[in-house]
PDB file of N, CA, C, O and CB in Angstrom:
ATOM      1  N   UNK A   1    -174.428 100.650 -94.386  1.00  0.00           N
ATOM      2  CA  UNK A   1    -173.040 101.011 -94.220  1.00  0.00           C
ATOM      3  C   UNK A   1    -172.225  99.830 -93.692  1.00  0.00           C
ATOM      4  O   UNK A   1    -171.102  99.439 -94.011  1.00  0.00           O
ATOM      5  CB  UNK A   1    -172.917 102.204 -93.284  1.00  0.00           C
ATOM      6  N   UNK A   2    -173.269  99.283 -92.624  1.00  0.00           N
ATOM      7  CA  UNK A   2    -171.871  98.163 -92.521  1.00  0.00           C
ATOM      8  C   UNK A   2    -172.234  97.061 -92.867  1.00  0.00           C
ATOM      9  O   UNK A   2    -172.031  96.151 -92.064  1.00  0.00           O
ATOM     10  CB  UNK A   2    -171.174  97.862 -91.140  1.00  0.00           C
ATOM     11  N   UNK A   3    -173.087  96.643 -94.548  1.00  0.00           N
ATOM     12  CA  UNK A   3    -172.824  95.397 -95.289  1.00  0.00           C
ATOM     13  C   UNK A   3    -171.585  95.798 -96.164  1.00  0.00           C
ATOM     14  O   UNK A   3    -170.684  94.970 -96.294  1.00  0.00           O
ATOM     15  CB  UNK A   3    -174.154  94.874 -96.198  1.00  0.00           C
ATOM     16  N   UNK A   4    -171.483  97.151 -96.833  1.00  0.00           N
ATOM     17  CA  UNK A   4    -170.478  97.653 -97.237  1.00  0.00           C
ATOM     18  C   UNK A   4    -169.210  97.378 -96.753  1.00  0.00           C
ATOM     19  O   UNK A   4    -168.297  96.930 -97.447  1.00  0.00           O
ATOM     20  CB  UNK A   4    -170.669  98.668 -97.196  1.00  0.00           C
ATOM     21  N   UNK A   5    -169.122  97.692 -95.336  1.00  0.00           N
ATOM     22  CA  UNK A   5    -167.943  97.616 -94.706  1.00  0.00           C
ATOM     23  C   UNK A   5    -167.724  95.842 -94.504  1.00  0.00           C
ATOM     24  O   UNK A   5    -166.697  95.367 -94.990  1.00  0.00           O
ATOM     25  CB  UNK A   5    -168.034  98.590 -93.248  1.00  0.00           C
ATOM     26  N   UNK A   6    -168.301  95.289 -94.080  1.00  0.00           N
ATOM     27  CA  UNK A   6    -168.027  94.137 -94.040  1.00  0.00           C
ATOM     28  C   UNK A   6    -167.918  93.454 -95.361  1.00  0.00           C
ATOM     29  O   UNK A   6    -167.328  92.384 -95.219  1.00  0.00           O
ATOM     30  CB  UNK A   6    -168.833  93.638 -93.268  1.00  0.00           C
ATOM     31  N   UNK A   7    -168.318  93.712 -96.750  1.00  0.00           N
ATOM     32  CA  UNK A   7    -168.025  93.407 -98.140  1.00  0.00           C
ATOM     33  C   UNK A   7    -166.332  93.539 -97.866  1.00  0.00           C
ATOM     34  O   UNK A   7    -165.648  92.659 -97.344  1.00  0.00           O
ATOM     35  CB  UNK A   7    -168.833  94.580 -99.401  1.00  0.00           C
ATOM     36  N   UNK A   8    -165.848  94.840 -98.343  1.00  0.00           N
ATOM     37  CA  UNK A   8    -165.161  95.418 -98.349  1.00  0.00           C
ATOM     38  C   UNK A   8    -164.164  94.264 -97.568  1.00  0.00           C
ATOM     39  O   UNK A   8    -163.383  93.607 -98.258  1.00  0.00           O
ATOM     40  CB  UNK A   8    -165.569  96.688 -97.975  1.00  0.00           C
ATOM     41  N   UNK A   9    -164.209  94.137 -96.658  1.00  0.00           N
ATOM     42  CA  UNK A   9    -163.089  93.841 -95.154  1.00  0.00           C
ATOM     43  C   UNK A   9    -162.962  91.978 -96.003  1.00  0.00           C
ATOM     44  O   UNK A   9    -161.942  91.398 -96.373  1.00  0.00           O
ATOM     45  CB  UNK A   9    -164.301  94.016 -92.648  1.00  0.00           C
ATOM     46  N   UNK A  10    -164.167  91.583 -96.050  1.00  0.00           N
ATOM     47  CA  UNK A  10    -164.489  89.718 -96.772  1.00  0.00           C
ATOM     48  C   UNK A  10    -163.602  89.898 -98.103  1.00  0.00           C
ATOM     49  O   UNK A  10    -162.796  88.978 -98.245  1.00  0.00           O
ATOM     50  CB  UNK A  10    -166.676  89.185 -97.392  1.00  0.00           C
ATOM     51  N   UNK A  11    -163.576  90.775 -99.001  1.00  0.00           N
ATOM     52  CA  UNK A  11    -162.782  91.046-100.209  1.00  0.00           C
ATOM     53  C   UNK A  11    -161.925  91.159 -99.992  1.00  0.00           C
ATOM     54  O   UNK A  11    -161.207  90.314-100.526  1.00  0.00           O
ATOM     55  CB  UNK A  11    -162.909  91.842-100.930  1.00  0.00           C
ATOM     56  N   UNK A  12    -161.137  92.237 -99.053  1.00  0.00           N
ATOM     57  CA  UNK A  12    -159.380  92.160 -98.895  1.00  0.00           C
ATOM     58  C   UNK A  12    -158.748  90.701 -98.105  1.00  0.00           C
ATOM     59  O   UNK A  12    -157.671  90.179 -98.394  1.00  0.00           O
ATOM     60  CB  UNK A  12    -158.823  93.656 -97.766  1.00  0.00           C
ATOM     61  N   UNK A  13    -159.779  90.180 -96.980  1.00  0.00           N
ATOM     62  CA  UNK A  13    -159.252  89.004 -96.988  1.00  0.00           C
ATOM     63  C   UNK A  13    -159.183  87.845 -97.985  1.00  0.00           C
ATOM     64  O   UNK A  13    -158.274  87.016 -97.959  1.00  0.00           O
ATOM     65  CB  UNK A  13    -159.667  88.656 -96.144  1.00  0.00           C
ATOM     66  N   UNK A  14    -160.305  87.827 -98.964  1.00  0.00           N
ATOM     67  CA  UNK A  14    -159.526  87.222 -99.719  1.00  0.00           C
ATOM     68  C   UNK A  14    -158.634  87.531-100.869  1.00  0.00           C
ATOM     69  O   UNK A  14    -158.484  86.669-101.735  1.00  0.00           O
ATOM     70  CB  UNK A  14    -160.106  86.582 -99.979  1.00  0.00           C
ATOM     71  N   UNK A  15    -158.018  88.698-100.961  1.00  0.00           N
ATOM     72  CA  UNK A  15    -157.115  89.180-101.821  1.00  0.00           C
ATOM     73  C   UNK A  15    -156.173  88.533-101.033  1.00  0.00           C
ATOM     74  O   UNK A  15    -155.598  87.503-101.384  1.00  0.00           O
ATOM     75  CB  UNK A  15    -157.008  90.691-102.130  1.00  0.00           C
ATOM     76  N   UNK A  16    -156.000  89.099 -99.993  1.00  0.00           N
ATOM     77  CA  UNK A  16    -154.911  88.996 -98.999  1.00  0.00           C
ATOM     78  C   UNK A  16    -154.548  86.823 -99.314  1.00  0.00           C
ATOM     79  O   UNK A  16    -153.648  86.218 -99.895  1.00  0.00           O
ATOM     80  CB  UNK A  16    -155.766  89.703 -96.907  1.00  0.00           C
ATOM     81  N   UNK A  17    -155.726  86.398 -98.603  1.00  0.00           N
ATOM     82  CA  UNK A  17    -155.484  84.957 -98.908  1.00  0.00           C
ATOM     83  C   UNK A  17    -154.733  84.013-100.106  1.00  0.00           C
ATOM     84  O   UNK A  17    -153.865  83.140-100.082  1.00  0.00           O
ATOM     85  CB  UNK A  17    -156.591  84.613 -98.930  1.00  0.00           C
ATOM     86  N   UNK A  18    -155.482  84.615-101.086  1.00  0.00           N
ATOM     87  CA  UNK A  18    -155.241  84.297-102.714  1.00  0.00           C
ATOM     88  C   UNK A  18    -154.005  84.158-103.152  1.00  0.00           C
ATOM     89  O   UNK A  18    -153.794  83.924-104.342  1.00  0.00           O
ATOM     90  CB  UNK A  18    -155.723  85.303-103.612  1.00  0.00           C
ATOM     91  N   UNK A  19    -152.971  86.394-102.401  1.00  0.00           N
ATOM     92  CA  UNK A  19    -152.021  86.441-102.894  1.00  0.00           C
ATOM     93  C   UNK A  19    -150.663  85.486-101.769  1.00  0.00           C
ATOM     94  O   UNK A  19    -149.491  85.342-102.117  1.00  0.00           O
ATOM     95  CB  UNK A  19    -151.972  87.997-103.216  1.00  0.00           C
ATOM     96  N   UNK A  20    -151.181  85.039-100.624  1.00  0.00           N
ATOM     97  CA  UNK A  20    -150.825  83.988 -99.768  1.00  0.00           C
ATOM     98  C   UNK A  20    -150.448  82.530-100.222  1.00  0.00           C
ATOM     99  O   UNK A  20    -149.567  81.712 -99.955  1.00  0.00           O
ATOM    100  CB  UNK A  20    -151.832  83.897 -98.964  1.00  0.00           C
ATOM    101  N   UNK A  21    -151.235  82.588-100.807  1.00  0.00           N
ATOM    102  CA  UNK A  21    -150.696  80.661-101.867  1.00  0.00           C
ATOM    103  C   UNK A  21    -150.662  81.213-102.851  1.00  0.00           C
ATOM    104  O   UNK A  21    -151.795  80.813-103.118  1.00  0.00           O
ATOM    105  CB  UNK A  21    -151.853  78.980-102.148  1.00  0.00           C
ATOM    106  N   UNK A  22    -150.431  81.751-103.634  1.00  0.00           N
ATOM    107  CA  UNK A  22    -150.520  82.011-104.969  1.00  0.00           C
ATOM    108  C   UNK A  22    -148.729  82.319-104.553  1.00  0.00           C
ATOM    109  O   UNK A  22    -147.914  81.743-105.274  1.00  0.00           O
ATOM    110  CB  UNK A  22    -151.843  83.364-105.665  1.00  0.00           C
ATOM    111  N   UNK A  23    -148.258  83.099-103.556  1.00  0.00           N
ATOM    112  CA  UNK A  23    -146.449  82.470-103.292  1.00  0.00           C
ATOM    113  C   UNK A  23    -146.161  81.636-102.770  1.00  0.00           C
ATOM    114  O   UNK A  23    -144.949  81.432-102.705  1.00  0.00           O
ATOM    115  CB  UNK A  23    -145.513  83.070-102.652  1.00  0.00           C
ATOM    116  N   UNK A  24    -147.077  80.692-102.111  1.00  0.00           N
ATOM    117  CA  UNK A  24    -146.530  79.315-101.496  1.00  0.00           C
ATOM    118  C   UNK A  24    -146.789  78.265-102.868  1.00  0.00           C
ATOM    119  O   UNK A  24    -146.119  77.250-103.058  1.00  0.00           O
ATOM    120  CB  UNK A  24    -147.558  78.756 -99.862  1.00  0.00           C
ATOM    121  N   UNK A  25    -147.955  78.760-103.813  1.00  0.00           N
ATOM    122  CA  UNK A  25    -147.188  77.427-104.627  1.00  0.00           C
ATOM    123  C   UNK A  25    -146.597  77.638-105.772  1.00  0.00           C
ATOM    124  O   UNK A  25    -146.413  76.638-106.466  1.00  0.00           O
ATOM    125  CB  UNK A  25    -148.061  76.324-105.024  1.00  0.00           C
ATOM    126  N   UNK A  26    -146.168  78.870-106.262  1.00  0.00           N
ATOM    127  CA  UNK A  26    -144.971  79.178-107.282  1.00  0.00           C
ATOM    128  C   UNK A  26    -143.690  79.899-106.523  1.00  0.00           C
ATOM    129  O   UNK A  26    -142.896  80.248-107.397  1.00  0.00           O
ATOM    130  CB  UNK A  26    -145.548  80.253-108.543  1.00  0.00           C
ATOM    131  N   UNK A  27    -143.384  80.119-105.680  1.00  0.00           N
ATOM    132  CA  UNK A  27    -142.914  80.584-104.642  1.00  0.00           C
ATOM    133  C   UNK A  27    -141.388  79.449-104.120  1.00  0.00           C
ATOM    134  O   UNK A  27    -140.316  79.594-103.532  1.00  0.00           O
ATOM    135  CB  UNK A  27    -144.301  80.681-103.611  1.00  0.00           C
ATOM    136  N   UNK A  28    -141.989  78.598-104.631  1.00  0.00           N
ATOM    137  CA  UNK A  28    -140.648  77.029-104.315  1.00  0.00           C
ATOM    138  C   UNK A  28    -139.497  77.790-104.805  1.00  0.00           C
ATOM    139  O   UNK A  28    -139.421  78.548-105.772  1.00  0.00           O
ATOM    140  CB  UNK A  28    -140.816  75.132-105.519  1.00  0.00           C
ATOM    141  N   UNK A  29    -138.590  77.427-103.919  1.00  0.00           N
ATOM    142  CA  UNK A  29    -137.331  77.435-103.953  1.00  0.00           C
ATOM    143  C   UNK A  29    -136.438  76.389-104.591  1.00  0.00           C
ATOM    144  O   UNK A  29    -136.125  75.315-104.077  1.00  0.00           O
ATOM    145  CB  UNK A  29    -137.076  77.556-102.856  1.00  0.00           C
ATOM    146  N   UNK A  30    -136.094  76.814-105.698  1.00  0.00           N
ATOM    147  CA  UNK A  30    -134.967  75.715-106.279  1.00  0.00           C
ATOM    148  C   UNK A  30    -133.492  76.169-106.185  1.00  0.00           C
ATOM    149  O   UNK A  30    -133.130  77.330-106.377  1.00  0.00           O
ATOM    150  CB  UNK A  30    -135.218  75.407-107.904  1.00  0.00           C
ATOM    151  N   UNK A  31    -132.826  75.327-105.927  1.00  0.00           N
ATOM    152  CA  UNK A  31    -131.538  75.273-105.678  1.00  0.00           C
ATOM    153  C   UNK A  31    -130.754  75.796-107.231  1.00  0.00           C
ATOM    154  O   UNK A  31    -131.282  75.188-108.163  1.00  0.00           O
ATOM    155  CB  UNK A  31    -131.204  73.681-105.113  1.00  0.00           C
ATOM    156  N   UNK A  32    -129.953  76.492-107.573  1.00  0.00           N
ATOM    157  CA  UNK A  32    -129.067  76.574-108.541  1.00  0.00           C
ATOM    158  C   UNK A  32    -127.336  77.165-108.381  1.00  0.00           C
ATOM    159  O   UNK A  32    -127.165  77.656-107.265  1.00  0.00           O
ATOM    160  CB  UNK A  32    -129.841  77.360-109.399  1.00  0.00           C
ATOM    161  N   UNK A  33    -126.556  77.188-108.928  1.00  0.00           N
ATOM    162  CA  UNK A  33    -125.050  77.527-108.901  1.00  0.00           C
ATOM    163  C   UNK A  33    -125.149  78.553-110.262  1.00  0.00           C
ATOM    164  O   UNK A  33    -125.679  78.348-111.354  1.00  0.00           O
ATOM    165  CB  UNK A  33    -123.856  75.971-109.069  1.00  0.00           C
ATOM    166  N   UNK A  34    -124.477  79.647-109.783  1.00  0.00           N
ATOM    167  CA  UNK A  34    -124.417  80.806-110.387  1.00  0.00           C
ATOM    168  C   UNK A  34    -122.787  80.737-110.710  1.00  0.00           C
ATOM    169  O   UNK A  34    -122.002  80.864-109.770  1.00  0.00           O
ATOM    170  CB  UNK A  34    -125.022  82.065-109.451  1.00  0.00           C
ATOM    171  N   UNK A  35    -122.264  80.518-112.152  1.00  0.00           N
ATOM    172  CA  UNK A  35    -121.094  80.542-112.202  1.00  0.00           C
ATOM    173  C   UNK A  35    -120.600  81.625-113.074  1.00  0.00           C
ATOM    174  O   UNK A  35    -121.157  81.735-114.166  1.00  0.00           O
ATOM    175  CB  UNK A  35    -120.717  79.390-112.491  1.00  0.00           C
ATOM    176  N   UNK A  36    -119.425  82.634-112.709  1.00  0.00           N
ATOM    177  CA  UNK A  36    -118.791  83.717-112.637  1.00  0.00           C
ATOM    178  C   UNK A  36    -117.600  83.591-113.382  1.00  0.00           C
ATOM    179  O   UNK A  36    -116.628  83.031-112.875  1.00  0.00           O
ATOM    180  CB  UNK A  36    -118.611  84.075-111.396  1.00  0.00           C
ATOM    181  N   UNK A  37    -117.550  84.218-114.950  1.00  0.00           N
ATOM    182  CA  UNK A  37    -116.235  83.602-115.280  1.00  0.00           C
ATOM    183  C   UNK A  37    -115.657  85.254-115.704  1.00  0.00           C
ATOM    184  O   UNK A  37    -116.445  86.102-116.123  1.00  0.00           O
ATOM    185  CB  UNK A  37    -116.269  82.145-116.712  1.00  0.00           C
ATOM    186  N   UNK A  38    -114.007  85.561-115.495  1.00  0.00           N
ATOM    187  CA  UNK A  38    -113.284  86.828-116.196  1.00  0.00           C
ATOM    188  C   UNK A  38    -113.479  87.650-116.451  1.00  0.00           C
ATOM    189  O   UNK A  38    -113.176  88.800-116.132  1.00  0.00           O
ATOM    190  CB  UNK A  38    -112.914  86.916-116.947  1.00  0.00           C
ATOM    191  N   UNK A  39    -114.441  86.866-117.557  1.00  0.00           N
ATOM    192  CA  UNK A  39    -114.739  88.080-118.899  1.00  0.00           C
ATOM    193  C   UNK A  39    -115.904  89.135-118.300  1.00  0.00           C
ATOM    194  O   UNK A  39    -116.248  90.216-118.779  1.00  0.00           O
ATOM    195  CB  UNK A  39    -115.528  87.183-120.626  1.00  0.00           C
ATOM    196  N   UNK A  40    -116.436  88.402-116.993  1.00  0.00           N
ATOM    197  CA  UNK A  40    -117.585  89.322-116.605  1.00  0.00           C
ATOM    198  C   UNK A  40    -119.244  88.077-117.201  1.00  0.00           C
ATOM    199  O   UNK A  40    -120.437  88.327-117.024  1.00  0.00           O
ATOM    200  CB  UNK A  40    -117.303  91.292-117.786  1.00  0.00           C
ATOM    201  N   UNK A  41    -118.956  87.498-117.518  1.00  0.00           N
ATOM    202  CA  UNK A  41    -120.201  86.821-118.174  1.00  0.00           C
ATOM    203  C   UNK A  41    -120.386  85.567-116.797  1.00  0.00           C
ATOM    204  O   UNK A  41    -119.564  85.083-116.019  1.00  0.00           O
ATOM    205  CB  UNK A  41    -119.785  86.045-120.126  1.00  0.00           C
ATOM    206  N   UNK A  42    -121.489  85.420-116.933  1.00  0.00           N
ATOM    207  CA  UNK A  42    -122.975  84.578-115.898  1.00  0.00           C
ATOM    208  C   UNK A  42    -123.260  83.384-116.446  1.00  0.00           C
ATOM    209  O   UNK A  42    -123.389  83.353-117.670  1.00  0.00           O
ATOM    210  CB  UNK A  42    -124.655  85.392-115.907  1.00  0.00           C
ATOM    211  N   UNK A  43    -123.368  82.536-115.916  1.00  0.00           N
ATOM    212  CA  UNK A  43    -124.446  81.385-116.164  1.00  0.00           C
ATOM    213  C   UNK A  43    -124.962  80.640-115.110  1.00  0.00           C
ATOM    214  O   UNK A  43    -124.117  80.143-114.366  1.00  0.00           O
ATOM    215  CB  UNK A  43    -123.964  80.396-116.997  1.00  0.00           C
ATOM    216  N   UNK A  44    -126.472  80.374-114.781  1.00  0.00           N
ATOM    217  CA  UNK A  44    -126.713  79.882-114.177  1.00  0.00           C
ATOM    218  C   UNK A  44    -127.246  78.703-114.378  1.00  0.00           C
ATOM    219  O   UNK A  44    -128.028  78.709-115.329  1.00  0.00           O
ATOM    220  CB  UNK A  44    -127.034  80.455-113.737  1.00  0.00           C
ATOM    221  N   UNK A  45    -127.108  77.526-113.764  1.00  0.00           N
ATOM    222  CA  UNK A  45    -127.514  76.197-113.722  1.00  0.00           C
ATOM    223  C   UNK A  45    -128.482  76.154-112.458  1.00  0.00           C
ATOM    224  O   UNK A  45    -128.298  76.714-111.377  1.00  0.00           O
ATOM    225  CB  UNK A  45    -126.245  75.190-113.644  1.00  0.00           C
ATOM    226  N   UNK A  46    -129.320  75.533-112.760  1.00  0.00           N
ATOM    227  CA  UNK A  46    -130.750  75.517-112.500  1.00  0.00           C
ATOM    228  C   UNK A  46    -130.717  74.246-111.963  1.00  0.00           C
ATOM    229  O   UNK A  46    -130.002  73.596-112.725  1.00  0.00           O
ATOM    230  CB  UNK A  46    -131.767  75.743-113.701  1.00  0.00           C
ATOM    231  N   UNK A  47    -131.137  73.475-110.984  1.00  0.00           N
ATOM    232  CA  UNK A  47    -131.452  72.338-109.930  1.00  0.00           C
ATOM    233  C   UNK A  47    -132.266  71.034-111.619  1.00  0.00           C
ATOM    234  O   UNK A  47    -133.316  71.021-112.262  1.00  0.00           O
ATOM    235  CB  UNK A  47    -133.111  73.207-108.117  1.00  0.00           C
ATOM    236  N   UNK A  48    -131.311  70.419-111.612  1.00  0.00           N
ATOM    237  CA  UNK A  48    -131.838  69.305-112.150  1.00  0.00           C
ATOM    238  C   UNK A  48    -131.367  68.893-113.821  1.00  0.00           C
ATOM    239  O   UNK A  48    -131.767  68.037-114.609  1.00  0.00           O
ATOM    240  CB  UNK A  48    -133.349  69.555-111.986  1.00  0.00           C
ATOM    241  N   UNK A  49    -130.183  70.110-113.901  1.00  0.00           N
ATOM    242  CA  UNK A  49    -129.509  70.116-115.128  1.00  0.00           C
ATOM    243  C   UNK A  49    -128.506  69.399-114.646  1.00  0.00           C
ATOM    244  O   UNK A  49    -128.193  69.260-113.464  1.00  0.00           O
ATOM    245  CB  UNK A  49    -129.156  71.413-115.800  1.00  0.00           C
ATOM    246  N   UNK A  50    -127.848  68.796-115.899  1.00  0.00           N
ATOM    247  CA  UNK A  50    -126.869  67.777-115.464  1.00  0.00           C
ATOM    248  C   UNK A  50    -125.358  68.441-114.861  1.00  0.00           C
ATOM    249  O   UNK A  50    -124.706  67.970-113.930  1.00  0.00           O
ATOM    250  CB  UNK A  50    -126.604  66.799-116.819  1.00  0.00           C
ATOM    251  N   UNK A  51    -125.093  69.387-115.491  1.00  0.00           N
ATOM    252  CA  UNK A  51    -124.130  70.220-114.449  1.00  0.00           C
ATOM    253  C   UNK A  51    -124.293  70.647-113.054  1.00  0.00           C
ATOM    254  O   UNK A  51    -123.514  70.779-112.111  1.00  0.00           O
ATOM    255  CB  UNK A  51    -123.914  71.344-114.930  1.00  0.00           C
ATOM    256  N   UNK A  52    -125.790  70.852-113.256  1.00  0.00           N
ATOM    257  CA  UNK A  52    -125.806  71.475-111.314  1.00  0.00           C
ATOM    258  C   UNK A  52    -125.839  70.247-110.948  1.00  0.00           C
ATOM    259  O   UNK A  52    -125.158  70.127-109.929  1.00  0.00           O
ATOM    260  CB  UNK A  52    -127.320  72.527-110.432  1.00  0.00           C
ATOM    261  N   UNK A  53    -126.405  69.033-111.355  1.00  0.00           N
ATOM    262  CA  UNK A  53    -126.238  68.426-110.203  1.00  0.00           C
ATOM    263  C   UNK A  53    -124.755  67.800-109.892  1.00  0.00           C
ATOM    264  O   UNK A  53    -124.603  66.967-108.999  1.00  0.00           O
ATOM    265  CB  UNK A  53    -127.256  67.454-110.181  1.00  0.00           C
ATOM    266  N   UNK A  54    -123.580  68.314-110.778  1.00  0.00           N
ATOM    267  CA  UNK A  54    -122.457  67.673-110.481  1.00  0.00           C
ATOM    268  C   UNK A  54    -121.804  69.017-109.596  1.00  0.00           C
ATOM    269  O   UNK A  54    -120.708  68.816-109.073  1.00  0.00           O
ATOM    270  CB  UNK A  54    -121.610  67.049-111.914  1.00  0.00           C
ATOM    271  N   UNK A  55    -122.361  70.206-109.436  1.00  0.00           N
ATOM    272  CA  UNK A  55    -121.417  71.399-108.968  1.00  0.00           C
ATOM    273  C   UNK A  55    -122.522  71.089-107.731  1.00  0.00           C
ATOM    274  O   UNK A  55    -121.810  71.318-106.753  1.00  0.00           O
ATOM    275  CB  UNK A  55    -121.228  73.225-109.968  1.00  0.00           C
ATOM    276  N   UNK A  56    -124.050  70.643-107.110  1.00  0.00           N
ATOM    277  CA  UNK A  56    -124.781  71.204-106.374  1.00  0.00           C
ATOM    278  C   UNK A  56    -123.582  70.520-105.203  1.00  0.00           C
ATOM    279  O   UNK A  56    -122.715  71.111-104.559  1.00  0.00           O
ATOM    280  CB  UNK A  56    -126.522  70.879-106.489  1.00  0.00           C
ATOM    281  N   UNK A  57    -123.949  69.022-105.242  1.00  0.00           N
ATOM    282  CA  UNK A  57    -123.107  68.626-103.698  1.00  0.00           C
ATOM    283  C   UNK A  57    -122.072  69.362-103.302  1.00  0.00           C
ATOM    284  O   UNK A  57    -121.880  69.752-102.150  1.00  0.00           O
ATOM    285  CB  UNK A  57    -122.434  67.267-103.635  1.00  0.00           C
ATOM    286  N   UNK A  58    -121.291  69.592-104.386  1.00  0.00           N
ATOM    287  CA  UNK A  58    -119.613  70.624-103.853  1.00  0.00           C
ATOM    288  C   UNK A  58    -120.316  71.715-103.113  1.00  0.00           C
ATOM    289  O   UNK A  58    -120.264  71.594-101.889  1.00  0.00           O
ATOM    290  CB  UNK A  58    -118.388  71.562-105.439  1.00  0.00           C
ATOM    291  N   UNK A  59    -121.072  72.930-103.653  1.00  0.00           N
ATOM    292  CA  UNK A  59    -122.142  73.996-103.196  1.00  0.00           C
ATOM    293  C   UNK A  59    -122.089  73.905-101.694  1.00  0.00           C
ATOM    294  O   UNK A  59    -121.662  74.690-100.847  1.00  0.00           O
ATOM    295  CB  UNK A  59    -123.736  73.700-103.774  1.00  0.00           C
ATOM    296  N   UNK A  60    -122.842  72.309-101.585  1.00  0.00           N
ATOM    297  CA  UNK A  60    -123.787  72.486-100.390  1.00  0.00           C
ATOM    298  C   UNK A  60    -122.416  72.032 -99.438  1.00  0.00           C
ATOM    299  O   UNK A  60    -122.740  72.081 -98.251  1.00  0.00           O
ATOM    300  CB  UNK A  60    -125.480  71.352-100.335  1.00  0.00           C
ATOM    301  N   UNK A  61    -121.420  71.736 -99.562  1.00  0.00           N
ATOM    302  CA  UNK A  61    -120.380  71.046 -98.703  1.00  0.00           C
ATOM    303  C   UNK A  61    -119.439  72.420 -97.881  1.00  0.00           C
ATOM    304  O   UNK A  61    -118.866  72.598 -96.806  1.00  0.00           O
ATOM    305  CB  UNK A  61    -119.281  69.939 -99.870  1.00  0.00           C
ATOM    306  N   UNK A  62    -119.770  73.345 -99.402  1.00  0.00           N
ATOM    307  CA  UNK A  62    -118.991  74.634 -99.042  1.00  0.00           C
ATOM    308  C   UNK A  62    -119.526  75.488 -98.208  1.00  0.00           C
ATOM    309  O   UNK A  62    -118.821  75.949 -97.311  1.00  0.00           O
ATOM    310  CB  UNK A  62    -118.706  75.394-100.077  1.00  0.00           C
ATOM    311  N   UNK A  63    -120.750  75.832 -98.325  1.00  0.00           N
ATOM    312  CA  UNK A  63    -121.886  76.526 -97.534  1.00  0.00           C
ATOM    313  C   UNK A  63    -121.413  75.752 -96.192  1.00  0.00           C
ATOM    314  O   UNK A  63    -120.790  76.396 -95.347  1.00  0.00           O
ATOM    315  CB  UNK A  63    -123.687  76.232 -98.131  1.00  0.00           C
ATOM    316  N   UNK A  64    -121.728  74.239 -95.959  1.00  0.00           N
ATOM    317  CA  UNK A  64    -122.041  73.896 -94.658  1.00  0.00           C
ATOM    318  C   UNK A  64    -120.243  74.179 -93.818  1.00  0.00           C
ATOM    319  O   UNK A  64    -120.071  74.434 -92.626  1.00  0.00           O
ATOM    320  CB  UNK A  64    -122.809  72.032 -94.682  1.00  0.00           C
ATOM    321  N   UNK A  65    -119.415  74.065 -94.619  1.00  0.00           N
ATOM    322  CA  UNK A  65    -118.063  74.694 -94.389  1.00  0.00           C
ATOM    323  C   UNK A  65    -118.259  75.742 -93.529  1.00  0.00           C
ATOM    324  O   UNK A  65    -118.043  75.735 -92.317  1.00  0.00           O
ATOM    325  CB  UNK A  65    -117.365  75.189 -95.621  1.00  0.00           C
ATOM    326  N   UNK A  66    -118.763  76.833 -94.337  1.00  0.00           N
ATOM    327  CA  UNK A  66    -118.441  78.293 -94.269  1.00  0.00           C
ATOM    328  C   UNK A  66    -119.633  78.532 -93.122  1.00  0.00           C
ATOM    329  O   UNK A  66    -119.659  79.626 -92.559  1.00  0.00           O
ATOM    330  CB  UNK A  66    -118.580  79.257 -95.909  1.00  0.00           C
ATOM    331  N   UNK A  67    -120.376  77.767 -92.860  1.00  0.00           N
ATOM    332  CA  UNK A  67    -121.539  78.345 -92.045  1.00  0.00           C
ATOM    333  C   UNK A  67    -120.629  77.597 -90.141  1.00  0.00           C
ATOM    334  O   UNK A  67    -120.990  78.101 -89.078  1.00  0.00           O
ATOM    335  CB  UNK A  67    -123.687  77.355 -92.812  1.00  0.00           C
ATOM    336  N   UNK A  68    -119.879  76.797 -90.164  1.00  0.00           N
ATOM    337  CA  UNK A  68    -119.558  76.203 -89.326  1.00  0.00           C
ATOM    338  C   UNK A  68    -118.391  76.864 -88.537  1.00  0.00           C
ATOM    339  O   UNK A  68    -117.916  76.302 -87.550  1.00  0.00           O
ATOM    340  CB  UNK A  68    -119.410  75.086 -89.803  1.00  0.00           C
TER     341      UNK A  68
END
């Protein structure tokens, strides 16, 4: 009974572990600008397209604005 239990307990830790980096390394955070136009329509620019990186600095100037 308790190789069972201790199976058991060694298996959820490593579920538990696995699903632990398995969001630390797809899990990254990339920066993008979500732009909102009239008509109701979306587009987002994604960290490393040549538009975000001309809208990201404005972004981050406004944030540090608004957070201050």
């Amino acid at each position: 009974m308790r190789r069972k239990l201790l199976g058991l307990l060694g298996f959820g830790t490593g579920v538990f572990a696995g699903s632990v980096l398995y969001r630390r390394s797809n899990g990254r955070r990339r920066e993008r600008v979500d732009v909102y136009f009239d008509d109701g329509s979306m587009v987002s620019l994604v960290e490393g397209s040549p538009e975000a990186e001309k809208l990201l600095p404005v972004a981050r100037d406004v944030l540090g604005a608004a957070a201050s």
